[in-house]
C-alpha positions in Angstrom: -37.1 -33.6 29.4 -39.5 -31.9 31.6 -41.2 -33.9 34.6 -41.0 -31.8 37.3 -43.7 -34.5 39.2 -41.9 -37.6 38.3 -44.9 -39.3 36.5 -42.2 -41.0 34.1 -40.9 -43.0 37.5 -44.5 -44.9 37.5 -44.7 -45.7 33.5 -44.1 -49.8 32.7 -41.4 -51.2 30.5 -43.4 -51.2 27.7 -44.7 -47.6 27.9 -41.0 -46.8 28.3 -39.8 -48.3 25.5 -42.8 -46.7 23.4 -42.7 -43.2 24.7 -38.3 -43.9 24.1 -38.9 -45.8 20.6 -40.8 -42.7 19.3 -38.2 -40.3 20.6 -35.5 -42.2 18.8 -37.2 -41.9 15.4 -38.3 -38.5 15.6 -34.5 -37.3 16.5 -32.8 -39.1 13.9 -35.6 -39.2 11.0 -38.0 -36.2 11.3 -36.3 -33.3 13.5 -33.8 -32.1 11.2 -35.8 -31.6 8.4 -39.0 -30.7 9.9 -38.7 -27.1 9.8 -38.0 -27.2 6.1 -41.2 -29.3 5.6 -43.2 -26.4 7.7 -41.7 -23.7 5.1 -42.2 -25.6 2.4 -45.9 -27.1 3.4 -44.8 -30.6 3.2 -45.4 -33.9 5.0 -42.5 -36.3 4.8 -44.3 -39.0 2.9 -41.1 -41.3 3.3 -41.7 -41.8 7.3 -45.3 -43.2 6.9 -44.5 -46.8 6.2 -41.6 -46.1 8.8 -44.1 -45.5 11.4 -46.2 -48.3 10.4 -43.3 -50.8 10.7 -42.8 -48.6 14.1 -46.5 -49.6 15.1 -47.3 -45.9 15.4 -51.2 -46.7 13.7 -53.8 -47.7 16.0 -51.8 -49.2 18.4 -54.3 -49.3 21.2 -56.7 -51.7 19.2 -56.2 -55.4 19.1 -55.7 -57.7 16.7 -55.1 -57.4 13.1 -51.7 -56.3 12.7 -52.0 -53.6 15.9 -50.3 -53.4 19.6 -52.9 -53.8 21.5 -50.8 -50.8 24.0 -52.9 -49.8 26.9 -53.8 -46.1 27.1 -51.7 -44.5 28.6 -49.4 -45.7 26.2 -50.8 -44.5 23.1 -51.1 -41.0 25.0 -47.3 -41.0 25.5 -46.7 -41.9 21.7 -49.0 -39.2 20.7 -47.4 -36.8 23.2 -43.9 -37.8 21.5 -45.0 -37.0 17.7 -46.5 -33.6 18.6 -43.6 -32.6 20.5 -42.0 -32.9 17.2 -44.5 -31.2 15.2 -48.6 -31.5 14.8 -48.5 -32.5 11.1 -46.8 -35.9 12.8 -49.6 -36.5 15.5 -52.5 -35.5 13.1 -51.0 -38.4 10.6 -50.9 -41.1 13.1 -54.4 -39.7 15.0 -56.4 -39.7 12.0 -55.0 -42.8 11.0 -55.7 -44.9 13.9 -58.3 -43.1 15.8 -60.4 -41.8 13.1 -59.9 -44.0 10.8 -59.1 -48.1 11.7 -61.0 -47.1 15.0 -64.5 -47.0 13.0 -63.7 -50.0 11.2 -62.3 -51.5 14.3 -65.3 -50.9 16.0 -68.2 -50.7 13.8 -66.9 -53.1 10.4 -67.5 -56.0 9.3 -65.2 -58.9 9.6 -64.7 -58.5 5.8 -64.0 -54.6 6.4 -61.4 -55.4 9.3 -59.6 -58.1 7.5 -59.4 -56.2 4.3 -58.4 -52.8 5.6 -56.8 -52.5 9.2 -53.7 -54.9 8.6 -53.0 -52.4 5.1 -53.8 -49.3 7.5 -51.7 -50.5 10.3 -48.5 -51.2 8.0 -48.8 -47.5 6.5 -49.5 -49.7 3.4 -53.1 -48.2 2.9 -53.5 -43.9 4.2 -57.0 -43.3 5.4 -58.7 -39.5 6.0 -62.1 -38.4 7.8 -64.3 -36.9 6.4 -67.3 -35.6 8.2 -66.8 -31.5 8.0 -68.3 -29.7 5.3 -68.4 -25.9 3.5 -71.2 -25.2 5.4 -71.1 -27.5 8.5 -67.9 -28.0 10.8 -69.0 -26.8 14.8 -72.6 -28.2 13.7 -72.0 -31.6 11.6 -75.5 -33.0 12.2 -76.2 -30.5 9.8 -74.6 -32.6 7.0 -75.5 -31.7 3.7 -73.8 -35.3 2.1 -76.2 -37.5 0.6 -76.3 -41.2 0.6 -79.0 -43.1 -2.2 -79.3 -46.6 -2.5 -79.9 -48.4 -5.8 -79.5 -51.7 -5.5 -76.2 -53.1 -4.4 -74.9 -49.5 -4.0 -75.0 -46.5 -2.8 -74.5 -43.1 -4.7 -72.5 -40.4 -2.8 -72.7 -36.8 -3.5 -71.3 -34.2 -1.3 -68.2 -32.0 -0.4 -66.0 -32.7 3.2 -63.1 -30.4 3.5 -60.2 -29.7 6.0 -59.7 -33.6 5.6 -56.0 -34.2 6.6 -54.4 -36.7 4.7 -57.2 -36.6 1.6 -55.3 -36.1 -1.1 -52.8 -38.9 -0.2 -55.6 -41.2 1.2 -56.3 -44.9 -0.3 -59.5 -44.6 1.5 -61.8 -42.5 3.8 -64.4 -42.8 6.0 -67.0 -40.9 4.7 -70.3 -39.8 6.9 -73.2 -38.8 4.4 -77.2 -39.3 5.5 -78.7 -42.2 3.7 -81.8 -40.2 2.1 -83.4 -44.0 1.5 -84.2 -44.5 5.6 -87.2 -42.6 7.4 -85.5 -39.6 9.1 -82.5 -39.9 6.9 -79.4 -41.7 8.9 -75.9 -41.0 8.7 -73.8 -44.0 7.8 -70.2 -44.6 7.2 -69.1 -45.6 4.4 -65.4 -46.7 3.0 -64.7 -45.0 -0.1 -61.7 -46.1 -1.9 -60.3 -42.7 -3.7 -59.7 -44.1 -6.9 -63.0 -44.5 -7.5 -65.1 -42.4 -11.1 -66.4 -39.3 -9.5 -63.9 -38.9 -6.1 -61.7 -36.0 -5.9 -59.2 -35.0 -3.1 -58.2 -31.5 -4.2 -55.5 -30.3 -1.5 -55.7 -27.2 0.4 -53.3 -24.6 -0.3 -51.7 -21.2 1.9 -53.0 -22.5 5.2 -50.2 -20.3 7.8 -50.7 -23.7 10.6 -50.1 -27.0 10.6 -48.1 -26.7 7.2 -46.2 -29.9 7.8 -49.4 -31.4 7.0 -51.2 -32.7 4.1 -54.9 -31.3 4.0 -57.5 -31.7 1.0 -61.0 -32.0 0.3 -62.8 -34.7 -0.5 -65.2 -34.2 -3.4 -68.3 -36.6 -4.1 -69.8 -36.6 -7.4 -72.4 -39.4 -8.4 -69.9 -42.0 -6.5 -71.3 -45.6 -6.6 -70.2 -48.0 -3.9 -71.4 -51.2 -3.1 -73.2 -51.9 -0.3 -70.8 -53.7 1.8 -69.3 -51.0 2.0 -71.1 -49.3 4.5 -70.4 -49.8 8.2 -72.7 -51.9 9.8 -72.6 -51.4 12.8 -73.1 -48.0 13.4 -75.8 -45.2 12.7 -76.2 -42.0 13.7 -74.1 -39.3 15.0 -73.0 -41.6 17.7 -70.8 -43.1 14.4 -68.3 -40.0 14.2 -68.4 -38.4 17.6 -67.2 -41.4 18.9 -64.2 -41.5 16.8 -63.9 -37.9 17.6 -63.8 -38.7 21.0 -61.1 -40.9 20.2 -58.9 -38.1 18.3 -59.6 -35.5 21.0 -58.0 -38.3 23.7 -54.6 -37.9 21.2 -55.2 -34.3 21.2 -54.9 -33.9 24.7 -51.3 -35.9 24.9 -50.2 -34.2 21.7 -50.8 -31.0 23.2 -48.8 -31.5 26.1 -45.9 -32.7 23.9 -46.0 -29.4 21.6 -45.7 -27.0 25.2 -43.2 -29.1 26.4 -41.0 -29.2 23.5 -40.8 -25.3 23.6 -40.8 -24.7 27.0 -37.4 -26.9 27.0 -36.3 -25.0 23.9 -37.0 -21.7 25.6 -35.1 -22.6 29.3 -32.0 -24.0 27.2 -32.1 -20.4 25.3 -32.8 -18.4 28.9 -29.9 -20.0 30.5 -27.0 -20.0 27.3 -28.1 -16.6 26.2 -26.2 -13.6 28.3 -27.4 -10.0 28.7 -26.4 -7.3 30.9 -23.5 -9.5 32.3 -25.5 -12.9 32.8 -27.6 -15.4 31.5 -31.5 -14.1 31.1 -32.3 -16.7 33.2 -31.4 -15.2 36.4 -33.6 -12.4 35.9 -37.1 -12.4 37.9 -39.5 -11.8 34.7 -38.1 -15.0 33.0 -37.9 -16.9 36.1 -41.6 -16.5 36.4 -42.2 -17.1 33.2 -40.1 -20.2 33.5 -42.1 -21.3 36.9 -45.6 -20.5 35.7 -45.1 -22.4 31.8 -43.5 -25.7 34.0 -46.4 -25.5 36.5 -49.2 -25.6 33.4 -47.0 -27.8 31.4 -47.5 -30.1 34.1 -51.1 -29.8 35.1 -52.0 -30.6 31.7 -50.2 -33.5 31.9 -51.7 -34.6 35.0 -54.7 -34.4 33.2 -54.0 -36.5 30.5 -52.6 -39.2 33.1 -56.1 -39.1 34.9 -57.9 -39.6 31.2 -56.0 -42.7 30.7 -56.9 -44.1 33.7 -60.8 -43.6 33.1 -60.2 -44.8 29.5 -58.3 -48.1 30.2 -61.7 -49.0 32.7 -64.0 -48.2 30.3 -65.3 -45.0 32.7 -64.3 -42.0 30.2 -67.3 -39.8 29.5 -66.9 -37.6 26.1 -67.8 -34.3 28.3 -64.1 -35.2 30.5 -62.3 -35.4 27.0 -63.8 -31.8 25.9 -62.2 -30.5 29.1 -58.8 -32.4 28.8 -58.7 -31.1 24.7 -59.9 -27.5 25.7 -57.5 -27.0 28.7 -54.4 -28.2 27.7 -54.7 -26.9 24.0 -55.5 -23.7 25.8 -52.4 -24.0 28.1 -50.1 -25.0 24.7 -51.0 -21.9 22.9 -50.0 -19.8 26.0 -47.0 -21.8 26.8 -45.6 -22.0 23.4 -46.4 -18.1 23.0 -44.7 -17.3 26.1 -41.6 -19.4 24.7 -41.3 -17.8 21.7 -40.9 -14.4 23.3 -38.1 -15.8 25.3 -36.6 -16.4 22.5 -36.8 -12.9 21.0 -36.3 -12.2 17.2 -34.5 -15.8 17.4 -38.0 -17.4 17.9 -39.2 -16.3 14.9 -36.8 -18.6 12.9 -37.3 -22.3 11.9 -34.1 -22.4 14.0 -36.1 -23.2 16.9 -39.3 -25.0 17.4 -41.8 -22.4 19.6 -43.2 -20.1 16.6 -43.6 -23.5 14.4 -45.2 -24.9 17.4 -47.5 -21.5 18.2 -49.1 -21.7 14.6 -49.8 -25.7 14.9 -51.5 -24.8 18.0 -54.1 -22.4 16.0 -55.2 -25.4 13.9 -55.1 -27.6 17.2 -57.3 -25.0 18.9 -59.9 -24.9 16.3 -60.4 -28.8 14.9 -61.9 -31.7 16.5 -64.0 -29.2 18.3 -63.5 -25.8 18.4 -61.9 -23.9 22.4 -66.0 -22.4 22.5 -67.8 -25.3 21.4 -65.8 -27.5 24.1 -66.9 -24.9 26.6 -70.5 -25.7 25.9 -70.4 -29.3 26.1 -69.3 -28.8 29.7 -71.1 -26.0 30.3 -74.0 -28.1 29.1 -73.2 -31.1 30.9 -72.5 -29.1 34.5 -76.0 -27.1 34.0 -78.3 -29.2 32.4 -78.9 -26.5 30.2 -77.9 -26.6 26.3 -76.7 -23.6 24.8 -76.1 -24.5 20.8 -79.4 -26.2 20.2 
């Protein structure tokens, strides 16, 4: 495995055995079949309890039924799953970062009890939904509705590119509650078998195919009141949870480069032309030296992030640069290695091309490359350039 710096030498026993646990199930459980379940635009369902057994969901939040991992950690696990494919990482992300993490954080007892020992087991699947038709770079602009009569709300609205909605138990919906001056947006847990819920999946997406993606539809939805989280409103509700995904992202990201890079130099230095192996030419050599050196960067990144995050000093502005850069650098690298492969790298044979259209999704959600530029752009200047 690539770690040209040795940062491995400095992990702890348990980040070890997490970062070696994860390894172990991918290989034997998810790698073979994987590029089948990119073809045929399937997750494999079977490995979600298997990951909650693994402790896979929300294992940097304590208590009820999680880890309690440090940071660093949880980046290395998230590094692992998308060095296998995206579709893994997005599954455990959303689970435990967008999902438990809200209720972690801003639920009541009751919601906590009920809900994060079920989501940490893989017994209960949570989804996200905050993006809309209309709204995705711009959620403030939220068009879902939240009335109160009574003892419940009424939820109407539409959220779509929601992974894991049409498999989801439950899922965090943000709507505006139209019954509060200036119109909040609350959370609220809505169970998906509930009368006027639908979770319609997306079809013919060309990225991140290994992945289950739907809509989640709201029509005249009544949930009780308790069901909204308490302590939370605003946008601050969401965009810290995003904040919390985007940490993952950054990991994952380095996991998906590294994966092809390694794929690539095996290739470079089996595969013989002109009386040797293409590995001892100067054009792949550099190629070879400048994907390693960015490979690593990124990673040092990540490392520094996990630092700032386990003493409570992580800004969200220093997560839009770790997210943009390194999913920047992992659509370069894993293009790069897919050329090195030639007409090979076009096959599920080998991982670079399946990793280079994961990477498109990647680039876009949880904040697209250009809105990321703006927040720092934003927070360097003083100056704010979307609003």
């Amino acid at each position: 495995m690539l770690d040209y710096l040795g940062l491995g030498d400095d992990l702890t026993e348990e980040e070890r055995m997490v970062r070696d646990t994860a390894r172990e199930f991918l290989d034997e459980e998810v790698r073979p079949d994987v590029g089948e379940h990119f073809v045929e635009g399937t997750f494999p369902t079977e490995t979600i309890p298997v990951m909650g057994e693994l402790g896979f969901y929300g294992p940097n939040l304590e208590g009820y039924g999680s880890l309690g991992l440090g940071e660093r950690a949880y980046g290395l696990l998230m590094e692992e799953l998308e060095a296998c494919d995206s579709g893994m990482r997005s599954m455990a992300s959303v689970q435990g970062a967008l999902v438990m993490y809200p209720i972690h954080a801003y639920g009541s007892e009751e919601q906590r009890a009920e809900w994060l020992p079920r989501l940490a087991t893989g017994e209960a699947v949570g989804c996200f939904g905050l993006t809309e038709p209309n709204h995705g770079s711009n959620p403030s602009g939220m068009e879902a509705r939240a009335e109160r009569e009574g003892d419940e709300y009424v939820l109407n609205g539409t959220k779509t590119w929601i992974t894991n909605a049409p498999i989801a138990d439950v899922a965090v919906v943000w709507a505006r509650d139209v019954a509060v001056a200036d119109s909040p947006v609350r959370g609220f847990l809505v169970e998906t078998d509930r009368d006027g819920v639908s979770t319609n999946e997306i079809t013919g997406k060309l990225s991140l195919r290994a992945s289950i993606t739907g809509e989640v539809a709201l029509s005249d939805v009544r949930v009780p009141a308790e069901d909204v989280l308490p302590g939370v409103s605003g946008m601050k509700g969401p965009l810290s949870c995003l904040t919390q995904a985007r940490y993952g992202i950054a990991w994952g990201a380095v996991g998906a480069a590294r994966d092809a890079f390694e794929q690539a130099l095996e290739y470079a230095t089996d595969r013989t032309q002109f009386g040797r192996p293409i590995a001892g030419f100067q054009m792949q050599q550099e190629k070879i030296a400048e994907m390693a050196t960015q490979i690593s960067l990124a990673e040092l990144l990540a490392y520094r992030l996990a630092e700032l995050k386990e003493r409570g000093d992580l800004r969200p502005e220093q997560v839009s640069m770790a997210k943009r850069n390194n999913v920047r650098m992992a659509r370069r690298v894993t293009r790069t290695a897919r050329e090195m492969l030639g007409a090979n790298g076009i096959t599920t044979d080998y991982s670079p091309m399946r990793h280079l259209a994961n990477v498109e999704t990647v680039y876009t959600y949880e904040g697209t490359h250009d809105v990321h530029s703006l927040v720092l752009g934003e927070d360097l200047t003083g100056f704010s350039a979307y609003r």
